[in-house]
Residue frames as a rotation matrix with the C-alpha (Angstrom) as fourth column:
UNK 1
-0.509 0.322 -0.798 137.28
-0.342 0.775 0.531 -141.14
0.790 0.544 -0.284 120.44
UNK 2
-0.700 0.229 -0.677 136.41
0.445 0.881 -0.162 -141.68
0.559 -0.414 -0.718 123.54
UNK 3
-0.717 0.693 -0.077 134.32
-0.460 -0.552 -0.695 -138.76
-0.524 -0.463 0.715 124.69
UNK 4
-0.290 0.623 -0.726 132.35
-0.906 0.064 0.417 -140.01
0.307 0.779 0.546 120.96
UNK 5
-0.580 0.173 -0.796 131.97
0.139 0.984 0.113 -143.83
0.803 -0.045 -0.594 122.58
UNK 6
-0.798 0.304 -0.520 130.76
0.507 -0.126 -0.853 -142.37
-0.325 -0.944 -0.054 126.01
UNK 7
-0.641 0.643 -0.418 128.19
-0.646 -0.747 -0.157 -140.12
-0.414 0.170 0.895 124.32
UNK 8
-0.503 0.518 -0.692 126.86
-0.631 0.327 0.704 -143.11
0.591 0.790 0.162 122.31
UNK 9
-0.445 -0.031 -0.895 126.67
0.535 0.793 -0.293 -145.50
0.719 -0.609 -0.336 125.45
UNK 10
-0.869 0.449 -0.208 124.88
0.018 -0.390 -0.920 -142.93
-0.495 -0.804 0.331 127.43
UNK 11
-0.569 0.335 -0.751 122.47
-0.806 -0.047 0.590 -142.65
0.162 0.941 0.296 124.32
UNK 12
-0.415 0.231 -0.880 121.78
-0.195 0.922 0.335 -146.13
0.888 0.310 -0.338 124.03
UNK 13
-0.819 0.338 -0.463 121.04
0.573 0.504 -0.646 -146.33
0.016 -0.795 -0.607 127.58
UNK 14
-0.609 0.725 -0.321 118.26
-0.422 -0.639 -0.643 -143.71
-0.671 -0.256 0.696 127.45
UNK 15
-0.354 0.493 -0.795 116.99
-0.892 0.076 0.445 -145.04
0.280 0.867 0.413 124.43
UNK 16
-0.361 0.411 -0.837 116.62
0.382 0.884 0.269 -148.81
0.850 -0.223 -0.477 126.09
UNK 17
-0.812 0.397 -0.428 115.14
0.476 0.027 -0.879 -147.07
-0.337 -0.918 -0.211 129.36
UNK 18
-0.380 0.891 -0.248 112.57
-0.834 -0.446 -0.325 -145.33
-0.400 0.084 0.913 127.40
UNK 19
-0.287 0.619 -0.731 111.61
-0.642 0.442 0.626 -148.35
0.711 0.649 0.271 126.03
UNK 20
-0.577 0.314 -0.754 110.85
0.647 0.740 -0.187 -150.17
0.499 -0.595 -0.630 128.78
UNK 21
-0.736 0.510 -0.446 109.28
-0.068 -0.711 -0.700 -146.71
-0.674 -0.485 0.558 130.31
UNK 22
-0.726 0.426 -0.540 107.05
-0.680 -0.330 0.654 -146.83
0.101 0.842 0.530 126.79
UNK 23
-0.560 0.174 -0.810 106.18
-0.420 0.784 0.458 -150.49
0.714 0.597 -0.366 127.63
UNK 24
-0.944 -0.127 -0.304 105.40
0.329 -0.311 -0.892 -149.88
0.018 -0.942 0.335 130.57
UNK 25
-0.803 0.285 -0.523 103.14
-0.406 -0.905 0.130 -147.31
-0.436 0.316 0.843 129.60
UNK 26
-0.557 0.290 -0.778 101.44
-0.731 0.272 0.626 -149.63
0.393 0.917 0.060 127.27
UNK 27
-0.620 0.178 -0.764 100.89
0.404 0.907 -0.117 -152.66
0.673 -0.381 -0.634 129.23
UNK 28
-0.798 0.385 -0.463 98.60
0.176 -0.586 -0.791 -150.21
-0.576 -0.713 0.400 131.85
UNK 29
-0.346 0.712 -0.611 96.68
-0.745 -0.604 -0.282 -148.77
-0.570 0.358 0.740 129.39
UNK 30
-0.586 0.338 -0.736 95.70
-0.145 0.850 0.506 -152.29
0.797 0.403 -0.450 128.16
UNK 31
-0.827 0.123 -0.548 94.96
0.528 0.504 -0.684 -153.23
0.192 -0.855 -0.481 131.58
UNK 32
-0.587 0.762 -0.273 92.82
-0.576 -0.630 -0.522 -149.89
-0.570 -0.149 0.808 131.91
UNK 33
-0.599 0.460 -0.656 91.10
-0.775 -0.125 0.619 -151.14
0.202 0.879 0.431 128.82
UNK 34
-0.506 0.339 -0.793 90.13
-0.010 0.917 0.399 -154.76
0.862 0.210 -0.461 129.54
UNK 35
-0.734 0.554 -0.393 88.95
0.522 0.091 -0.848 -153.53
-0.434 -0.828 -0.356 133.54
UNK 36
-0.641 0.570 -0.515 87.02
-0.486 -0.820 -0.302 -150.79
-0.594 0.056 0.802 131.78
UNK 37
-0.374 0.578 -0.726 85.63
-0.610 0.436 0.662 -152.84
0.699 0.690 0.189 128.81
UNK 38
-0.557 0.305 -0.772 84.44
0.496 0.868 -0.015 -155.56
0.666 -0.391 -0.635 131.87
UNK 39
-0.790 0.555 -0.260 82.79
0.138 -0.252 -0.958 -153.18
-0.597 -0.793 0.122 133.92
UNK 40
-0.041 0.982 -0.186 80.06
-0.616 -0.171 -0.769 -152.04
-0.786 0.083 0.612 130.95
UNK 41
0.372 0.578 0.727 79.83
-0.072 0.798 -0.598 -155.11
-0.926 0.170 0.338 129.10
UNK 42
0.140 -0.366 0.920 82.34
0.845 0.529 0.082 -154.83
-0.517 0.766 0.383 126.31
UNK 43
-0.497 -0.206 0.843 81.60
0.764 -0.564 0.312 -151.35
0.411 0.800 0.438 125.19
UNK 44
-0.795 0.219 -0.565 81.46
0.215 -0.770 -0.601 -147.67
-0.566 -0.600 0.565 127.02
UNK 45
-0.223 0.975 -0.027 78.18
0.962 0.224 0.155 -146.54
0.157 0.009 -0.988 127.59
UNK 46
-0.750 -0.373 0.546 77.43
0.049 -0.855 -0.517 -142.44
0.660 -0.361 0.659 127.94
UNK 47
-0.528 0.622 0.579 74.53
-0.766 -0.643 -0.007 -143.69
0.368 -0.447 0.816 130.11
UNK 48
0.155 0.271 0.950 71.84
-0.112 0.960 -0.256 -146.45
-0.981 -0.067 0.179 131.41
UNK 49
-0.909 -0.175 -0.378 71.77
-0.415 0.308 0.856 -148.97
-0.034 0.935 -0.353 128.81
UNK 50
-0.492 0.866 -0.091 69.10
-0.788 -0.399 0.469 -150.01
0.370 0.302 0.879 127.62
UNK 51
0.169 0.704 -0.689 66.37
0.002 0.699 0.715 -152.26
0.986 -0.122 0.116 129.90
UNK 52
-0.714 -0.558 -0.422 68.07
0.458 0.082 -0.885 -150.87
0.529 -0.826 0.197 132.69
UNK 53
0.527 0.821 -0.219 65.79
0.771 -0.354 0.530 -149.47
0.358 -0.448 -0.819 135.59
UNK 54
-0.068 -0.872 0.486 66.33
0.242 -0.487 -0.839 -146.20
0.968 0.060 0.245 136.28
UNK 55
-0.549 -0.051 -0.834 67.26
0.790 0.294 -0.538 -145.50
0.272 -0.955 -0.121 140.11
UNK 56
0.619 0.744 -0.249 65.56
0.784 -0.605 0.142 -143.27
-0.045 -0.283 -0.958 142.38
UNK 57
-0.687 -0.628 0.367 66.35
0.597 -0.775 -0.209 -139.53
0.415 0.076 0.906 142.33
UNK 58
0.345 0.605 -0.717 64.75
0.842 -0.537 -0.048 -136.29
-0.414 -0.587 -0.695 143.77
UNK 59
-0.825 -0.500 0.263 65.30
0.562 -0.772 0.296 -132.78
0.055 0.392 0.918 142.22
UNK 60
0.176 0.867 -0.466 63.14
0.584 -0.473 -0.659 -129.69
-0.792 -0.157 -0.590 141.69
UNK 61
-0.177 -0.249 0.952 62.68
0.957 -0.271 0.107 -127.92
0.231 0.930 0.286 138.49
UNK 62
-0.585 -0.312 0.749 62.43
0.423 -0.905 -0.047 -124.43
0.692 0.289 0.661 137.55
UNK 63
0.079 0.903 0.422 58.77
-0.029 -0.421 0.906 -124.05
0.996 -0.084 -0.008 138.52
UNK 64
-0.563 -0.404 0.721 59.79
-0.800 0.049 -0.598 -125.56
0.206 -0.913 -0.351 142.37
UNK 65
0.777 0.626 -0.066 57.91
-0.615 0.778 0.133 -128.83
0.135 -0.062 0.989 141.61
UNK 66
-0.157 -0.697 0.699 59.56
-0.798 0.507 0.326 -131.90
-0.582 -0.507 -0.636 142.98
UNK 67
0.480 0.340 -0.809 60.06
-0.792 0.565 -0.232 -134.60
0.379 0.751 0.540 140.22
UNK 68
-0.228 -0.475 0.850 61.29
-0.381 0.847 0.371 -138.18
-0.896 -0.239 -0.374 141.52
UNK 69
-0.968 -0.136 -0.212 61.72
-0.243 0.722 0.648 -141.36
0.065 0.679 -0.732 139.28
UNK 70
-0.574 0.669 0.473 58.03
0.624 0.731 -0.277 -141.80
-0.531 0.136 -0.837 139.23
UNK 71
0.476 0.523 -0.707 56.65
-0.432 -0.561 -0.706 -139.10
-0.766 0.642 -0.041 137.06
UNK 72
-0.575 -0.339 -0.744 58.63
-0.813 0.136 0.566 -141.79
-0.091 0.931 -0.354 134.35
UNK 73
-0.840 0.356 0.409 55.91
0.362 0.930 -0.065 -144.44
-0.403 0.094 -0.910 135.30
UNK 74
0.148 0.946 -0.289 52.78
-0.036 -0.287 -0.957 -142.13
-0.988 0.152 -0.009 133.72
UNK 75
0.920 0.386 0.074 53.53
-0.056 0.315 -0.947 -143.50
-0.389 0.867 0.311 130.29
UNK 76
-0.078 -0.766 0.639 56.87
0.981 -0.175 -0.090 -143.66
0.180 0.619 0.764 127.34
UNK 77
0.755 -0.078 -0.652 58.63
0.421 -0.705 0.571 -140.66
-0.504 -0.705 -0.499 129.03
UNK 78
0.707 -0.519 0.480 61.17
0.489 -0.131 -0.863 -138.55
0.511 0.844 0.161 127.01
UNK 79
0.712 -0.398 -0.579 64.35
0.436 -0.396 0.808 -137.50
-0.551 -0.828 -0.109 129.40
UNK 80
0.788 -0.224 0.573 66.72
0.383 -0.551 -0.742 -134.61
0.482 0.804 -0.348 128.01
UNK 81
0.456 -0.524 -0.719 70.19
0.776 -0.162 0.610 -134.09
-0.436 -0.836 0.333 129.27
UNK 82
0.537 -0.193 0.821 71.91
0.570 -0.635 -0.522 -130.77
0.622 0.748 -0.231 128.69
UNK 83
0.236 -0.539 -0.809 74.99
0.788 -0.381 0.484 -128.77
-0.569 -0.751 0.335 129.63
UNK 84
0.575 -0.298 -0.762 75.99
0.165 -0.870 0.465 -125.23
-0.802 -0.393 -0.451 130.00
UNK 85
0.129 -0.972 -0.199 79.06
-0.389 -0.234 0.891 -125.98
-0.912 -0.037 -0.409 129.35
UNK 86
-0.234 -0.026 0.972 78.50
0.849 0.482 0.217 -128.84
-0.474 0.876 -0.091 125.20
UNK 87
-0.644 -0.650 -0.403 78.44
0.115 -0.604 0.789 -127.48
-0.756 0.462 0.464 122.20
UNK 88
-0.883 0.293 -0.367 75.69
-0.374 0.032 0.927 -128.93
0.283 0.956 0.081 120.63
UNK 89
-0.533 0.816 -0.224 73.38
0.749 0.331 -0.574 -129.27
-0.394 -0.474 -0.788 123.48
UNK 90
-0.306 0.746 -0.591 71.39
-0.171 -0.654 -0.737 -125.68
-0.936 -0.124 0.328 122.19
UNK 91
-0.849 0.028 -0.527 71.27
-0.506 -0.328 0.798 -126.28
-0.151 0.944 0.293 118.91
UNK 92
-0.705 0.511 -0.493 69.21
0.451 0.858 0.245 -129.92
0.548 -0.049 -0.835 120.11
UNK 93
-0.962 0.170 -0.212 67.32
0.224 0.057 -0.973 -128.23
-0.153 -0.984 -0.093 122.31
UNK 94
-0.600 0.616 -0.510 64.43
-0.748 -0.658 0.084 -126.44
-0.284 0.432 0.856 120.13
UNK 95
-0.272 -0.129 -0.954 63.91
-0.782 0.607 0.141 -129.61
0.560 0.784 -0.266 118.85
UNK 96
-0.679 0.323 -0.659 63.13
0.709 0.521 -0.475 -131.36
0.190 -0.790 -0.583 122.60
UNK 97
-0.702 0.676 -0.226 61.10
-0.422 -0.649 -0.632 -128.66
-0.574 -0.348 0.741 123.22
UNK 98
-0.229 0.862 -0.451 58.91
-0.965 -0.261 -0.008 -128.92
-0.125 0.434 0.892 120.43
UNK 99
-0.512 0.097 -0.853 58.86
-0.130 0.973 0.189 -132.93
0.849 0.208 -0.486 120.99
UNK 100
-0.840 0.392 -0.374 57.91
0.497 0.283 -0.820 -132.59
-0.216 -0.875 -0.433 124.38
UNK 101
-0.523 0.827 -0.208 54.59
-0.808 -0.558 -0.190 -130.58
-0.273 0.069 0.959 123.70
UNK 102
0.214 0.466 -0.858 53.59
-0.681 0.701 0.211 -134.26
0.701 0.539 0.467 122.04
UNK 103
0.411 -0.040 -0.911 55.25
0.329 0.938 0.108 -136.71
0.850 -0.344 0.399 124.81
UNK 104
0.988 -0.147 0.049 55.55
-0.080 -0.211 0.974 -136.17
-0.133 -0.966 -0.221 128.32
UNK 105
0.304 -0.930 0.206 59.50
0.224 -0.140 -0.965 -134.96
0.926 0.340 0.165 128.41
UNK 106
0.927 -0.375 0.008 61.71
-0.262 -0.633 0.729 -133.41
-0.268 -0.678 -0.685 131.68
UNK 107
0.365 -0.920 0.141 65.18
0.268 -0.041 -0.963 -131.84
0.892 0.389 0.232 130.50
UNK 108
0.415 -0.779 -0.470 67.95
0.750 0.000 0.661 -131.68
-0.515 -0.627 0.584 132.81
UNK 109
0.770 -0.414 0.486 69.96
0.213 -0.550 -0.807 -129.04
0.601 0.725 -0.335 132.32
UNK 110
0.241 -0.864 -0.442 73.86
0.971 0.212 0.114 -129.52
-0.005 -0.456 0.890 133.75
UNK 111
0.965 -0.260 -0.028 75.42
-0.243 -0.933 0.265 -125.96
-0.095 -0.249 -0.964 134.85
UNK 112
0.412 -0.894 0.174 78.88
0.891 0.356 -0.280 -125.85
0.188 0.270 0.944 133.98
UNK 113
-0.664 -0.698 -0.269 81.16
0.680 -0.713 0.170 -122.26
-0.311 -0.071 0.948 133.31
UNK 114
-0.950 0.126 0.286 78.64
0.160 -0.591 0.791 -120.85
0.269 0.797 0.541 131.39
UNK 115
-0.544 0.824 0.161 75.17
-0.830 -0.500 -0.246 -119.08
-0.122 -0.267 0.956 131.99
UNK 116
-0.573 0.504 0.646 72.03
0.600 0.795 -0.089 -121.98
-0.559 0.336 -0.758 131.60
UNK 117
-0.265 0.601 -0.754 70.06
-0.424 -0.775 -0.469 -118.59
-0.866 0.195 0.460 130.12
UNK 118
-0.475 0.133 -0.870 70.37
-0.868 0.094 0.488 -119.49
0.146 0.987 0.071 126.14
UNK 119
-0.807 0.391 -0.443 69.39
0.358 0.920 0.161 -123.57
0.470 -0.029 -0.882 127.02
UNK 120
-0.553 0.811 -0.190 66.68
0.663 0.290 -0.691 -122.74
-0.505 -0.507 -0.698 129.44
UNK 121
-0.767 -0.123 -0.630 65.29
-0.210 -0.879 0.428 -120.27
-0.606 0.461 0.648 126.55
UNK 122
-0.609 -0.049 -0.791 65.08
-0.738 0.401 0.543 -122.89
0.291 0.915 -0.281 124.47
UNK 123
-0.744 0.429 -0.512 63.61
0.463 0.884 0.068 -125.51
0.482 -0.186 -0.856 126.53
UNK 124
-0.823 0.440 0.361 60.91
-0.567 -0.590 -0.575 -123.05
-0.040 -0.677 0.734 127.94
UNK 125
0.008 0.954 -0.300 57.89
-0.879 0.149 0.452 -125.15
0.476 0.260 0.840 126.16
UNK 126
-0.484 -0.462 -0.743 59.23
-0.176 0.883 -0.434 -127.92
0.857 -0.079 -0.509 128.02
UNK 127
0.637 0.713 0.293 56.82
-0.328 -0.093 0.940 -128.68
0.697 -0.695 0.175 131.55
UNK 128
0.996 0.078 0.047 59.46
-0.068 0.288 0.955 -129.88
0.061 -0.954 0.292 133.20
UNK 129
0.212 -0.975 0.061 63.37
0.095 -0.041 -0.995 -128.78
0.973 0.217 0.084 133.47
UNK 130
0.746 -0.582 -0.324 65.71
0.270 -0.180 0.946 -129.29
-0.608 -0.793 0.023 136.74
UNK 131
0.538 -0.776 0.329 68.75
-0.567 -0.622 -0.540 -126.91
0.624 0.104 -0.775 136.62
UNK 132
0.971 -0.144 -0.190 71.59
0.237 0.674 0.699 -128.88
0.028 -0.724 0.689 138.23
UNK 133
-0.045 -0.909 -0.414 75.33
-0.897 -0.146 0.418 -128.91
-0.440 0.390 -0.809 138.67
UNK 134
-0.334 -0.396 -0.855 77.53
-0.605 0.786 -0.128 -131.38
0.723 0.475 -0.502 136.61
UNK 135
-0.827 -0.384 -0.411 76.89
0.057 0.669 -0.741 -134.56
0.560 -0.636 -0.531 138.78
UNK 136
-0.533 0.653 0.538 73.51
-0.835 -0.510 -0.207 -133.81
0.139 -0.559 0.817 139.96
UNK 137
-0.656 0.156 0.739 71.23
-0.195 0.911 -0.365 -136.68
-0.730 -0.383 -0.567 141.29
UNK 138
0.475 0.663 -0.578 69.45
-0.689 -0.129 -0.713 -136.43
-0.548 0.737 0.396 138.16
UNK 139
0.558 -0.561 -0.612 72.40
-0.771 -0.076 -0.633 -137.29
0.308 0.824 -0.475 136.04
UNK 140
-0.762 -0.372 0.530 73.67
-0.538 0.820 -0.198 -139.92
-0.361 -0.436 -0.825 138.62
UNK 141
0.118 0.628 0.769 70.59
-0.164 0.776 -0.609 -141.71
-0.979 -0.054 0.194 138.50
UNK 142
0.849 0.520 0.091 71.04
-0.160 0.417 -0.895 -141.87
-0.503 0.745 0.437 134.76
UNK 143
0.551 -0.704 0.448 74.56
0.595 0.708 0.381 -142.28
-0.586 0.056 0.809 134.35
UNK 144
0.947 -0.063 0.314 75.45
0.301 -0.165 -0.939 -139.67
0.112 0.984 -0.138 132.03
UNK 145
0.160 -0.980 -0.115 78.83
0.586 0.001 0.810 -139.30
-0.794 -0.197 0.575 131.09
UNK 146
-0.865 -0.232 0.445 78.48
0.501 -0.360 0.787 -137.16
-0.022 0.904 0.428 127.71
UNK 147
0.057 0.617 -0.785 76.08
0.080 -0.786 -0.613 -134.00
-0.995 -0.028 -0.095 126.72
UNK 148
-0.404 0.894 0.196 73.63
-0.914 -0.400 -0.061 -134.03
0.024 -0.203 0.979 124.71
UNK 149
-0.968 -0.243 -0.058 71.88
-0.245 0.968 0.044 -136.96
0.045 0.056 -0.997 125.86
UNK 150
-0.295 0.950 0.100 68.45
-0.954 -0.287 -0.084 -138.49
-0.051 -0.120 0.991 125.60
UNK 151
-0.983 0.121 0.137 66.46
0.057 0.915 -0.400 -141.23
-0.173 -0.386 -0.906 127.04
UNK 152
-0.404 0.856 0.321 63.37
-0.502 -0.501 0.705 -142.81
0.765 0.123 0.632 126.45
UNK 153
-0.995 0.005 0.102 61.86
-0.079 0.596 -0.799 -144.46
-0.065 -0.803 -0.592 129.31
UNK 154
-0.518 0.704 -0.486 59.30
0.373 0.697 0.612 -147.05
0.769 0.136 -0.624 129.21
UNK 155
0.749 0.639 0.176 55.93
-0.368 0.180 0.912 -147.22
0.551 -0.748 0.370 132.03
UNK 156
0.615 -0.320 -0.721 57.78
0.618 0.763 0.189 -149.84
0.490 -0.562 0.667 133.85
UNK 157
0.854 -0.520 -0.007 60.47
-0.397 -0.661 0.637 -147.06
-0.336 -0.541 -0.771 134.63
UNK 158
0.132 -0.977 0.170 63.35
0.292 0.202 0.935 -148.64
-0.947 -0.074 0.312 132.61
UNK 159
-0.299 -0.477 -0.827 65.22
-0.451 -0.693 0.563 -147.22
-0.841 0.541 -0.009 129.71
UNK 160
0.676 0.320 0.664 63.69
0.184 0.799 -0.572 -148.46
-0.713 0.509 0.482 126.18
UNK 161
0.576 -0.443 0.687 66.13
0.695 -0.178 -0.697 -146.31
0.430 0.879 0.205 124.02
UNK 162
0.579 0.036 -0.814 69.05
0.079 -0.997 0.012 -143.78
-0.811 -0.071 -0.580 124.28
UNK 163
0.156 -0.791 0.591 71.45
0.988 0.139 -0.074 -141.94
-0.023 0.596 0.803 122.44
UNK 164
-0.567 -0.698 -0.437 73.07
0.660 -0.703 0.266 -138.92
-0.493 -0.137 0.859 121.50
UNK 165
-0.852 0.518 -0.076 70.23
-0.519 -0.817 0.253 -137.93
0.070 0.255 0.964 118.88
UNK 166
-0.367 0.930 -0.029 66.70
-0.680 -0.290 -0.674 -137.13
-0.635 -0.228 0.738 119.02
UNK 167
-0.570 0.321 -0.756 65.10
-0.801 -0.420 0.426 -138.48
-0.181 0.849 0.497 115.92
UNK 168
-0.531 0.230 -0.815 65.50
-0.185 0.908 0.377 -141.91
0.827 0.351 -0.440 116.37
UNK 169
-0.962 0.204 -0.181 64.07
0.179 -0.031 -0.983 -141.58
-0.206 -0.979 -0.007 120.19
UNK 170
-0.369 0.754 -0.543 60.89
-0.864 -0.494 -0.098 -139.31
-0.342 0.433 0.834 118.19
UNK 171
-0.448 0.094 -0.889 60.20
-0.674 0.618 0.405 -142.25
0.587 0.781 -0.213 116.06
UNK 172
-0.671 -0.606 -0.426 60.04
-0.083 0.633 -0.770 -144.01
0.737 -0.482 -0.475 118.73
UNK 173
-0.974 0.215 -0.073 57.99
-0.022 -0.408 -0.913 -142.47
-0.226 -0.887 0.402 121.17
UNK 174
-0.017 0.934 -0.357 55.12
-0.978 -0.090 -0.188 -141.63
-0.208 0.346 0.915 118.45
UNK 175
-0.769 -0.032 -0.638 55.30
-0.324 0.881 0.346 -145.99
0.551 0.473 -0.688 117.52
């Protein structure tokens, strides 16, 4: 009887230390939430938000042209992020190509594990692609946290639209 009381009473204690380990647990991952929801204004962003200027950057594309944040002041600029490494950046990509032949465009294209061959295939009609790693000063300057992204960016140099798809950006561009 008493091994059967000691087994329950060791029990019970594990069971009232995981709850307080659980609550624990909980009470953090609020905390994450409410610093994280105050840093972008209530609701996570995979990039600038819109009306934001976008900072300066430097890069070279394929061709070995140097492209800074002012080749987005020569009119309603289309920016294309892509990685290596997303699933559904190639399928988007045919699809920036043949937009950019109508509206001044430069894709990014994030290296990851995988080759950039199949994306930079796709984005050949494109006049202006930088190859980067993950984290390149491209992608800093625009925040991106998520693949496949696209921006459109005003003269002025600040974001008027982004988002994950094209279409509504397209719409957008030709207004």
């Amino acid at each position: 009887m008493t091994i059967g009381l000691s087994a329950v009473l060791v029990l019970c204690g594990l069971v009232a230390v995981n709850l307080v380990l659980t609550a624990g647990i909980i009470r953090k991952l609020r905390e994450y939430e409410r610093e994280r929801a105050g840093h972008t204004g209530g609701s996570w962003q995979p990039g600038l938000a819109d009306g934001t200027k976008v900072p300066s950057f430097t890069a070279a594309t394929t061709t070995g042209e140097t492209v800074d944040e002012e080749i987005l002041r020569d009119g309603v600029t289309l920016v294309g992020f892509f990685s290596t490494d997303c699933g559904s950046c190639l399928p988007k990509a045919p699809a920036f190509a043949d937009t950019a032949a109508s509206t001044p465009a430069l894709a990014v294209v994030s290296t990851g594990r995988t080759a950039a061959d199949d994306l930079l295939q796709a984005l050949d009609a494109v006049g202006r692609v930088v190859v980067e790693a993950e984290g390149g000063p491209v992608a800093t300057a625009f925040a991106v946290a998520a693949y496949p992204l696209f921006f459109l960016v005003g003269p002025d140099g600040a974001v008027l639209a982004s988002g994950h798809e094209l279409d509504p950006l397209r719409r957008l561009a030709r207004a």
